[in-house]
mmCIF file as Biopython writes it, N, C-alpha, C and O atoms, coordinates in Angstrom:
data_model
#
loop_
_atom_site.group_PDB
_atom_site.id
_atom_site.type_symbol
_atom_site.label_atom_id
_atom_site.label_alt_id
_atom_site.label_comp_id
_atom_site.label_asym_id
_atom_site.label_entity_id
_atom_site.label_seq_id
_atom_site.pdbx_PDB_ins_code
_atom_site.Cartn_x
_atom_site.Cartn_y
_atom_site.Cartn_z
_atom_site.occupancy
_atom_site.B_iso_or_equiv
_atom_site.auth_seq_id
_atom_site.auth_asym_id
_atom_site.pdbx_PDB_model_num
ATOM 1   N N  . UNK A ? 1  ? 10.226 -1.660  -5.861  1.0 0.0 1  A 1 
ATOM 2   C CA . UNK A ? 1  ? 8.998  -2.224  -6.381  1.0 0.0 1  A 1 
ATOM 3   C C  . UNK A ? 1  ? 9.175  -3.699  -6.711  1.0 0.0 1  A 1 
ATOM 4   O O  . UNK A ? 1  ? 8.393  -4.637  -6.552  1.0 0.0 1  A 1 
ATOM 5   N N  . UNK A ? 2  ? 10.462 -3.657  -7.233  1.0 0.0 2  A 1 
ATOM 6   C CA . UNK A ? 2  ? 10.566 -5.268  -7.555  1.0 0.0 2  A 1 
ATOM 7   C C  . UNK A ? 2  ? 10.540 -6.392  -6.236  1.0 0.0 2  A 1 
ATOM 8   O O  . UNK A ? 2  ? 10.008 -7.502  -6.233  1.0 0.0 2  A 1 
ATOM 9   N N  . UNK A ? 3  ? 11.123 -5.871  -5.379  1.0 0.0 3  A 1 
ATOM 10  C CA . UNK A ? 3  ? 11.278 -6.751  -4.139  1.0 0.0 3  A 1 
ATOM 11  C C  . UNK A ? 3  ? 10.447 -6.843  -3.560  1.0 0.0 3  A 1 
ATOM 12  O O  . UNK A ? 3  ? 10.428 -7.732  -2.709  1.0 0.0 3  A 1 
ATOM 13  N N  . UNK A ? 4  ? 9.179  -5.850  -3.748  1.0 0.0 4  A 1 
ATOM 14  C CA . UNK A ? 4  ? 7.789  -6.008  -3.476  1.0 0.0 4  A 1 
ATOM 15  C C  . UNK A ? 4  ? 7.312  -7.250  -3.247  1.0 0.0 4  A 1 
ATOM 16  O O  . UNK A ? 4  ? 6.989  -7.848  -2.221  1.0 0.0 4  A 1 
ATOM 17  N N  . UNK A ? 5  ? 7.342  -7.740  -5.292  1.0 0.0 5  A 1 
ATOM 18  C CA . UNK A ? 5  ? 7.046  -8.625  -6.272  1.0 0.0 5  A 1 
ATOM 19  C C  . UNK A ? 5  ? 7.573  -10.109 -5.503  1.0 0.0 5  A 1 
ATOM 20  O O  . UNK A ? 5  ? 6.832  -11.042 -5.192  1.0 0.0 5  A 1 
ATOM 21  N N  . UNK A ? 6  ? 9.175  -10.027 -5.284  1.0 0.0 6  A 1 
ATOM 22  C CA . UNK A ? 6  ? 9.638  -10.993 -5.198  1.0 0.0 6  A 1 
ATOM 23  C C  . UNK A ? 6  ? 9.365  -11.168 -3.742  1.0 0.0 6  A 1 
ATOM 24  O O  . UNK A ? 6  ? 9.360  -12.377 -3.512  1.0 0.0 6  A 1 
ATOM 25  N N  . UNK A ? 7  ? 9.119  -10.419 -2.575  1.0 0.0 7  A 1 
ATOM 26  C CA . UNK A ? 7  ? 8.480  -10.607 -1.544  1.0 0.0 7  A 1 
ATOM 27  C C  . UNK A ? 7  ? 7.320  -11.471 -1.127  1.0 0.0 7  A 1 
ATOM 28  O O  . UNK A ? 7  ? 7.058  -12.050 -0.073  1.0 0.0 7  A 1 
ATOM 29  N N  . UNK A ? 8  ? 6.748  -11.380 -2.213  1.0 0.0 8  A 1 
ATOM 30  C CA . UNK A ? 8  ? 5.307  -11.806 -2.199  1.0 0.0 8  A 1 
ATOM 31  C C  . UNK A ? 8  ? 5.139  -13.628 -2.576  1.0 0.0 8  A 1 
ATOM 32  O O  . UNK A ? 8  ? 4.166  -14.369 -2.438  1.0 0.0 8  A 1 
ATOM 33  N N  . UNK A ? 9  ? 6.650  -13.927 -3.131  1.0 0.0 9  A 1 
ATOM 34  C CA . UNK A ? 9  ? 6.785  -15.086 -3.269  1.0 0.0 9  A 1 
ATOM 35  C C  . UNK A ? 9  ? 7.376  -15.447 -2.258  1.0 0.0 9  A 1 
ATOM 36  O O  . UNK A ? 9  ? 6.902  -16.319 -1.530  1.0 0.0 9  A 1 
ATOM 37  N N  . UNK A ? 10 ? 8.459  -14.888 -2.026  1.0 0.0 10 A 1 
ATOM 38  C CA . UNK A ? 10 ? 9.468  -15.404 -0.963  1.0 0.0 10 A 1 
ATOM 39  C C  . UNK A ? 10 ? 8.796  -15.289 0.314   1.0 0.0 10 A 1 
ATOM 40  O O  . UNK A ? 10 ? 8.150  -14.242 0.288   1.0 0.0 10 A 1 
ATOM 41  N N  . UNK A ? 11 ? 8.657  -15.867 1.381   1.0 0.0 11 A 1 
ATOM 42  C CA . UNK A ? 11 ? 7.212  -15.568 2.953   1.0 0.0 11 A 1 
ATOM 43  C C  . UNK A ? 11 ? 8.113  -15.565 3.592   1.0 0.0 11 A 1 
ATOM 44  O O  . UNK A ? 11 ? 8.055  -14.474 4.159   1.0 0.0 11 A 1 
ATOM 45  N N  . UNK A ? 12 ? 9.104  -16.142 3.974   1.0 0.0 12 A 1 
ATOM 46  C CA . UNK A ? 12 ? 9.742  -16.597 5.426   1.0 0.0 12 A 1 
ATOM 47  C C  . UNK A ? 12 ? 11.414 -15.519 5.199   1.0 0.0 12 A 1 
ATOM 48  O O  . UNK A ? 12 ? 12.116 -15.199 4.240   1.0 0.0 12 A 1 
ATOM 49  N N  . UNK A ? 13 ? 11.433 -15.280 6.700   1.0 0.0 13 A 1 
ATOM 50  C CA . UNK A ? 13 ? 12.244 -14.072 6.780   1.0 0.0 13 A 1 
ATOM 51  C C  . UNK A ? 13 ? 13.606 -14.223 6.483   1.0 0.0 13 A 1 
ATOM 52  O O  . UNK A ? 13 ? 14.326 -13.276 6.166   1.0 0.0 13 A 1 
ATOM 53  N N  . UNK A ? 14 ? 14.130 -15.849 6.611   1.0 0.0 14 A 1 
ATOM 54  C CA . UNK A ? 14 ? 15.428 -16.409 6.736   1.0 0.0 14 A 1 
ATOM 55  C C  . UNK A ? 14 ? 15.312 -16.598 5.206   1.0 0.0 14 A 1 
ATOM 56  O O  . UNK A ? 14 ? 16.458 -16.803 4.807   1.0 0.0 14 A 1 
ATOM 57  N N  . UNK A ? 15 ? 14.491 -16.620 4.225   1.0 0.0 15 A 1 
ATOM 58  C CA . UNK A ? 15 ? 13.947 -16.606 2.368   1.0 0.0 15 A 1 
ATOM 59  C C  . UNK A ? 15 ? 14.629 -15.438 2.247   1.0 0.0 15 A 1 
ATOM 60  O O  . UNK A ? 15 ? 15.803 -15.262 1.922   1.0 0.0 15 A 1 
ATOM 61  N N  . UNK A ? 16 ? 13.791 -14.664 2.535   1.0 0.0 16 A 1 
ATOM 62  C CA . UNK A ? 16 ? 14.393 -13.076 2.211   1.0 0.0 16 A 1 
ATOM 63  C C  . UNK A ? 16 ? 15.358 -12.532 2.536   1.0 0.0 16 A 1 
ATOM 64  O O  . UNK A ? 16 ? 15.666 -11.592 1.804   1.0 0.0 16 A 1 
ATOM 65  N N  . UNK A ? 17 ? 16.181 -12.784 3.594   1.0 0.0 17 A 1 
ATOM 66  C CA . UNK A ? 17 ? 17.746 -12.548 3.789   1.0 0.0 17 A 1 
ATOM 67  C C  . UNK A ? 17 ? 18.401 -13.362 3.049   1.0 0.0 17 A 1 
ATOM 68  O O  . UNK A ? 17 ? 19.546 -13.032 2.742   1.0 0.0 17 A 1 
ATOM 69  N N  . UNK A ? 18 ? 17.893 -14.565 2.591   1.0 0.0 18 A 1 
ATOM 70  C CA . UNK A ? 18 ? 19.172 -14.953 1.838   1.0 0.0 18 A 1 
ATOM 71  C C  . UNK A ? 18 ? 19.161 -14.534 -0.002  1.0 0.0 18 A 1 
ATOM 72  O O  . UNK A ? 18 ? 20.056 -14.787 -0.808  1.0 0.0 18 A 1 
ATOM 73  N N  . UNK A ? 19 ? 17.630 -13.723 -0.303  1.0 0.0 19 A 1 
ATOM 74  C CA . UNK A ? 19 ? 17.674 -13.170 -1.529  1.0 0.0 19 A 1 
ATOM 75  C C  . UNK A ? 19 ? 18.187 -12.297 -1.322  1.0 0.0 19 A 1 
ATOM 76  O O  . UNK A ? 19 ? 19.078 -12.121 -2.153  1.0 0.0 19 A 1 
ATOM 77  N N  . UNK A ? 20 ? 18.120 -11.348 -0.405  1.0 0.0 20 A 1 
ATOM 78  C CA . UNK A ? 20 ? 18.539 -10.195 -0.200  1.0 0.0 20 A 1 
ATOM 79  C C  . UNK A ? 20 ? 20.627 -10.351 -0.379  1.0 0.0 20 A 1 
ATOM 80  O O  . UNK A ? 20 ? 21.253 -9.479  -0.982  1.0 0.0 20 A 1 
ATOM 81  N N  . UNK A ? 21 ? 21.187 -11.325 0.130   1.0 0.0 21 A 1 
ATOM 82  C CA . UNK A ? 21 ? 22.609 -11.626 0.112   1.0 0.0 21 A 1 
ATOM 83  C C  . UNK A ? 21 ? 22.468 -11.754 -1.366  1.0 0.0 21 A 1 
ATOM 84  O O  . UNK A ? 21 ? 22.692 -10.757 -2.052  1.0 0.0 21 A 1 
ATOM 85  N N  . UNK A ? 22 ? 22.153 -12.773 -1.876  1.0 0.0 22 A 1 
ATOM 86  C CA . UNK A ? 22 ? 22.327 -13.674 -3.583  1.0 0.0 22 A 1 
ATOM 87  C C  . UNK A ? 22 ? 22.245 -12.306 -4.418  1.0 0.0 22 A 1 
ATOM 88  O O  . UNK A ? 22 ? 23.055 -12.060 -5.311  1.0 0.0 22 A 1 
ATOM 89  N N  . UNK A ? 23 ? 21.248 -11.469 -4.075  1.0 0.0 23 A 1 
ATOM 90  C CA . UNK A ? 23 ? 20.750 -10.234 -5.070  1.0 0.0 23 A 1 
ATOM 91  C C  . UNK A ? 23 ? 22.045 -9.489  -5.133  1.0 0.0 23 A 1 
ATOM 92  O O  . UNK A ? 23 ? 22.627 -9.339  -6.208  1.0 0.0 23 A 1 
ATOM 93  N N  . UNK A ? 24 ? 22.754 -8.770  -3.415  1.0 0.0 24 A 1 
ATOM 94  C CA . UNK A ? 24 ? 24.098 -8.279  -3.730  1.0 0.0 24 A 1 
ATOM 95  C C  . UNK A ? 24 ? 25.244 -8.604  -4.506  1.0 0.0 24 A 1 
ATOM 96  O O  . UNK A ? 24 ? 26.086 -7.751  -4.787  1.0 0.0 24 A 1 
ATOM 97  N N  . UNK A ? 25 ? 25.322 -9.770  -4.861  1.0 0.0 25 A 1 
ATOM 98  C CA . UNK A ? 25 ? 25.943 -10.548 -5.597  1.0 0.0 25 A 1 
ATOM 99  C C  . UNK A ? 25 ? 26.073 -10.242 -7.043  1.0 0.0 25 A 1 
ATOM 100 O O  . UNK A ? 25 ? 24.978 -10.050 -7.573  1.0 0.0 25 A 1 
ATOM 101 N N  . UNK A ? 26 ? 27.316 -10.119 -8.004  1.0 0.0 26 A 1 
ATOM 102 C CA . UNK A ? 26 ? 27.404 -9.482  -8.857  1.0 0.0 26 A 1 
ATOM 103 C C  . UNK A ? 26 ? 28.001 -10.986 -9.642  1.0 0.0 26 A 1 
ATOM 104 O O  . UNK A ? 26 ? 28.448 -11.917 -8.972  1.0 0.0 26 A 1 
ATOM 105 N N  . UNK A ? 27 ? 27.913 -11.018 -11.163 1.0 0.0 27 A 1 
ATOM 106 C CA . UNK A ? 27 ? 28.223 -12.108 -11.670 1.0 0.0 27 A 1 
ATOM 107 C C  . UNK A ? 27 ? 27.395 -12.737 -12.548 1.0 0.0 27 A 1 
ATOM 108 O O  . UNK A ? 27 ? 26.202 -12.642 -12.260 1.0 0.0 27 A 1 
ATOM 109 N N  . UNK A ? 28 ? 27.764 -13.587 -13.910 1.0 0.0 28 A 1 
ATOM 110 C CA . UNK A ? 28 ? 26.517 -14.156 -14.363 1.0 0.0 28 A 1 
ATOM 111 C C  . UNK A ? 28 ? 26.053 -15.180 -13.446 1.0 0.0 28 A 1 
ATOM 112 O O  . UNK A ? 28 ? 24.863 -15.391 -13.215 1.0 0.0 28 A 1 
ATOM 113 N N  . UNK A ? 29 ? 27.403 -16.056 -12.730 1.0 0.0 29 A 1 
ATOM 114 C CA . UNK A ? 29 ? 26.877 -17.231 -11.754 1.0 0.0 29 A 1 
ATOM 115 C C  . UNK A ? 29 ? 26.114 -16.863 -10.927 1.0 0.0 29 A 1 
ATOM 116 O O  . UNK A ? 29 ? 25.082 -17.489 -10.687 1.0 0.0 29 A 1 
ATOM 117 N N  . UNK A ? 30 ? 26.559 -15.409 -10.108 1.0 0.0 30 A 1 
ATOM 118 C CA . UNK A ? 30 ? 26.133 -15.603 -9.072  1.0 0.0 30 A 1 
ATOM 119 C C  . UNK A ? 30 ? 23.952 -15.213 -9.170  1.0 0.0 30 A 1 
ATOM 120 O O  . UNK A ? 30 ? 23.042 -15.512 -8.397  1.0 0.0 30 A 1 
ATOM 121 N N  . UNK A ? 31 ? 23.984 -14.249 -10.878 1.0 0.0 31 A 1 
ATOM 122 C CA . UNK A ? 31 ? 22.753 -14.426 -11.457 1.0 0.0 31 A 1 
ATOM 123 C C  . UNK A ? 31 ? 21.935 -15.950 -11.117 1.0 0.0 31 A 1 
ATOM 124 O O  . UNK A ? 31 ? 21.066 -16.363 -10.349 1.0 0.0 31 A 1 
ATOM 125 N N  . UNK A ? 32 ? 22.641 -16.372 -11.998 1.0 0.0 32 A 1 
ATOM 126 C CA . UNK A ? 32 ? 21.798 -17.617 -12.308 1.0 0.0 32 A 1 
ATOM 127 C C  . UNK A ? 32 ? 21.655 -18.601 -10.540 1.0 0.0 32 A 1 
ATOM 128 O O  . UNK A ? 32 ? 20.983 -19.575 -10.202 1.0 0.0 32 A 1 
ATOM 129 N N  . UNK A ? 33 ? 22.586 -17.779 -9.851  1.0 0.0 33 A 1 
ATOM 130 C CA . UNK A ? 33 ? 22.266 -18.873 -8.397  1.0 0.0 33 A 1 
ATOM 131 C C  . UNK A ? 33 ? 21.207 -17.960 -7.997  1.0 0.0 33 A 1 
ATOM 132 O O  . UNK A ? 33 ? 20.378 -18.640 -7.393  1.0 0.0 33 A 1 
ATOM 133 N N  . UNK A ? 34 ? 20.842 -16.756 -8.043  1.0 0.0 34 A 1 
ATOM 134 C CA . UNK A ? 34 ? 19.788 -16.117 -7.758  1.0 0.0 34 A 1 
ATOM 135 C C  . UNK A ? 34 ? 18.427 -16.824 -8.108  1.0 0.0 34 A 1 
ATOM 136 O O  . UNK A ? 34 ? 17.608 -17.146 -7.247  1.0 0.0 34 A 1 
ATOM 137 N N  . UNK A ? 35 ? 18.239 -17.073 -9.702  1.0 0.0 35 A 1 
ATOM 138 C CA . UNK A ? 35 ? 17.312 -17.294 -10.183 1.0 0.0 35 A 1 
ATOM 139 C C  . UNK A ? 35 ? 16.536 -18.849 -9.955  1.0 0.0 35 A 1 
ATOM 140 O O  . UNK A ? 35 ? 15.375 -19.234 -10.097 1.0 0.0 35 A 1 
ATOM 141 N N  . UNK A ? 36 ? 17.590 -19.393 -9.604  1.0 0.0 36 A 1 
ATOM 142 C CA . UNK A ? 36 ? 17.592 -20.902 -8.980  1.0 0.0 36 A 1 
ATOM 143 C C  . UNK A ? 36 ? 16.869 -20.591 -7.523  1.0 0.0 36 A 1 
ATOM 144 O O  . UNK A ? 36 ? 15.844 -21.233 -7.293  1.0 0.0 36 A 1 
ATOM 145 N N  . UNK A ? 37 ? 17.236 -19.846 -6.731  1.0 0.0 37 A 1 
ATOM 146 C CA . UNK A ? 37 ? 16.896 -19.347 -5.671  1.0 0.0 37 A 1 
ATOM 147 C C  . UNK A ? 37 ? 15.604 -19.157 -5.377  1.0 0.0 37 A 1 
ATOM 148 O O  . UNK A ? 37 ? 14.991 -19.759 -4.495  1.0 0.0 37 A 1 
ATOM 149 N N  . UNK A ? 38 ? 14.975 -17.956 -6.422  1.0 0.0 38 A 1 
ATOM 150 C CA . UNK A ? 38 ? 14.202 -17.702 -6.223  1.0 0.0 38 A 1 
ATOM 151 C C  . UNK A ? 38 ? 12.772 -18.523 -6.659  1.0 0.0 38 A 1 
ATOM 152 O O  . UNK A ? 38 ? 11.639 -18.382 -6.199  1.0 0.0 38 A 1 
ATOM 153 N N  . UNK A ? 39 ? 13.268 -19.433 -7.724  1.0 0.0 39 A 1 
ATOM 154 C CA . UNK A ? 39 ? 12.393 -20.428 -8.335  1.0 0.0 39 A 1 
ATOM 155 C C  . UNK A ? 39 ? 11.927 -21.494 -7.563  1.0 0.0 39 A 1 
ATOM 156 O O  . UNK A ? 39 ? 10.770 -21.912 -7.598  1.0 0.0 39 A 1 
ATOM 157 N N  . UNK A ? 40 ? 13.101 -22.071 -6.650  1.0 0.0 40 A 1 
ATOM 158 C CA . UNK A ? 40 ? 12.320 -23.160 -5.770  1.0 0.0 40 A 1 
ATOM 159 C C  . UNK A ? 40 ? 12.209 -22.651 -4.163  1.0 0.0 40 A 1 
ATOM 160 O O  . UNK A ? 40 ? 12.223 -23.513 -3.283  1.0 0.0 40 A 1 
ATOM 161 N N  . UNK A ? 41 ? 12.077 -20.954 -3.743  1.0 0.0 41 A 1 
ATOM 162 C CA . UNK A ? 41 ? 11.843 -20.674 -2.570  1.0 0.0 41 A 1 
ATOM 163 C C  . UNK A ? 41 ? 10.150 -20.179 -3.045  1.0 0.0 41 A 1 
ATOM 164 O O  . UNK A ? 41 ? 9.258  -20.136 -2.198  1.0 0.0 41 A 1 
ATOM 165 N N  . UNK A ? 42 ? 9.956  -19.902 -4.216  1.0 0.0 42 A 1 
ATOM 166 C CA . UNK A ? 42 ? 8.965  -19.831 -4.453  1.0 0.0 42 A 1 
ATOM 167 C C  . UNK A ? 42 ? 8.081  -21.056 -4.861  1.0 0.0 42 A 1 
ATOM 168 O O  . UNK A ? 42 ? 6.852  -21.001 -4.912  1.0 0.0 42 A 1 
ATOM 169 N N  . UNK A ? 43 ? 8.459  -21.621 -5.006  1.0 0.0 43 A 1 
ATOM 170 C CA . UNK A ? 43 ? 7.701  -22.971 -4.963  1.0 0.0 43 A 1 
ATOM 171 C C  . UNK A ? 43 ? 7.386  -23.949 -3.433  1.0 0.0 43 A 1 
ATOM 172 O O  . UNK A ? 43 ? 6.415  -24.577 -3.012  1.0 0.0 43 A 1 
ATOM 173 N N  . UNK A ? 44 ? 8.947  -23.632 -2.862  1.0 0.0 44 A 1 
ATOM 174 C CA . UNK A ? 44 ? 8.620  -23.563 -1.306  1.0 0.0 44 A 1 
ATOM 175 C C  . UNK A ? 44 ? 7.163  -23.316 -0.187  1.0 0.0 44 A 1 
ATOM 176 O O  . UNK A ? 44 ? 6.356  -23.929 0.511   1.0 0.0 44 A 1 
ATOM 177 N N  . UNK A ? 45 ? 7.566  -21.929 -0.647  1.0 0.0 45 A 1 
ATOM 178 C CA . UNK A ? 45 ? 6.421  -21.034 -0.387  1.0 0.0 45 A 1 
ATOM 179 C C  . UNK A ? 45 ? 5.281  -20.543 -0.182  1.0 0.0 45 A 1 
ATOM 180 O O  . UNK A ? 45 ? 4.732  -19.643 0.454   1.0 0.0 45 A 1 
ATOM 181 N N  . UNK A ? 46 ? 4.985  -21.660 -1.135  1.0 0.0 46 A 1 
ATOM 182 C CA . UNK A ? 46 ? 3.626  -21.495 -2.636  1.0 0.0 46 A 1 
ATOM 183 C C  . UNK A ? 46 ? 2.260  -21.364 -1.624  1.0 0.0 46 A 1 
ATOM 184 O O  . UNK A ? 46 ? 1.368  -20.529 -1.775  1.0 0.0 46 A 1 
ATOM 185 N N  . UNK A ? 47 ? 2.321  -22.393 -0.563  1.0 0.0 47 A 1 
ATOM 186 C CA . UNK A ? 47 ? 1.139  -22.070 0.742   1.0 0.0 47 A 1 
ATOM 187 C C  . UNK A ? 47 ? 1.062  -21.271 2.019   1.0 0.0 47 A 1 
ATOM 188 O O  . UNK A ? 47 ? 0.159  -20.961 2.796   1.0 0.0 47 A 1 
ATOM 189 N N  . UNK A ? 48 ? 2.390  -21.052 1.932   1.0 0.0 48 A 1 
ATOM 190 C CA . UNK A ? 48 ? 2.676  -20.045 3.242   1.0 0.0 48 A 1 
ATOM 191 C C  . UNK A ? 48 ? 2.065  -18.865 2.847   1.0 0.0 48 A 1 
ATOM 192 O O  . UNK A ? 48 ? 1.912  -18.399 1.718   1.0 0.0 48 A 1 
ATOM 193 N N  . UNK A ? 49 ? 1.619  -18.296 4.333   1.0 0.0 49 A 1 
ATOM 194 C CA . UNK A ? 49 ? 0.850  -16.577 4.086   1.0 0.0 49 A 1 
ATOM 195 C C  . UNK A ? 49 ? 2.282  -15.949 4.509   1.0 0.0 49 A 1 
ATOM 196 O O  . UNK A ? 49 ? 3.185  -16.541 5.101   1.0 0.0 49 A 1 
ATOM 197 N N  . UNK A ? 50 ? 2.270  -14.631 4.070   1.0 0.0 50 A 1 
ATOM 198 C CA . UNK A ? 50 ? 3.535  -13.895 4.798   1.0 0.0 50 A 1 
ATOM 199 C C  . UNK A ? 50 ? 3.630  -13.272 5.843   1.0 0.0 50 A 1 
ATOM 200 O O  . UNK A ? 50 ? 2.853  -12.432 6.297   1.0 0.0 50 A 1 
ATOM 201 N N  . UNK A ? 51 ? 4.784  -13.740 6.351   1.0 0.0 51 A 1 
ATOM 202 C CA . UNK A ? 51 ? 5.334  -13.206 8.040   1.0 0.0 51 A 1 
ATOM 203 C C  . UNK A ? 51 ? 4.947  -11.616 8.089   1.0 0.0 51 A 1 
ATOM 204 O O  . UNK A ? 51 ? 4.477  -11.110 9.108   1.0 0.0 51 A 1 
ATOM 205 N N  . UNK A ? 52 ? 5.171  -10.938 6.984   1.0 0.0 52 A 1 
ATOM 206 C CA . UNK A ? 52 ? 4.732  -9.310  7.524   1.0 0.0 52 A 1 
ATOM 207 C C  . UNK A ? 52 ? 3.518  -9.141  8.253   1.0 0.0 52 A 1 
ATOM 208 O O  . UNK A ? 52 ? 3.183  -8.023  8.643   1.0 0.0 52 A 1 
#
C-alpha cells in the first residue's frame, strides 16, 4: 500500500527502481539517503503523469 503512495510521486520507471534498491537498504544512512531520494524525485516529478 505504501509503494502505492510513493508510486504516485515517483512517475518514471528508472525513479522507481532506484527506490525500490535505496528501500532494500538497511541502515539509518542508508534511511536518510532514501528520504533524500524520495523528496527531490518527487519534486522531480511533480508534472509528469505516470508511465503505468
Amino acid at each position: 500500500m505504501l509503494k502505492n503512495k510513493i508510486f504516485s510521486l515517483i512517475k518514471t520507471k528508472c525513479g522507481r527502481a532506484k527506490y525500490e534498491m535505496l528501500a532494500s537498504r538497511k541502515g539509518i544512512f542508508n534511511r536518510i539517503r532514501l528520504f533524500w531520494f524520495v523528496l527531490f524525485a518527487a519534486i522531480k516529478d511533480w508534472n509528469l503523469t505516470a508511465e503505468d
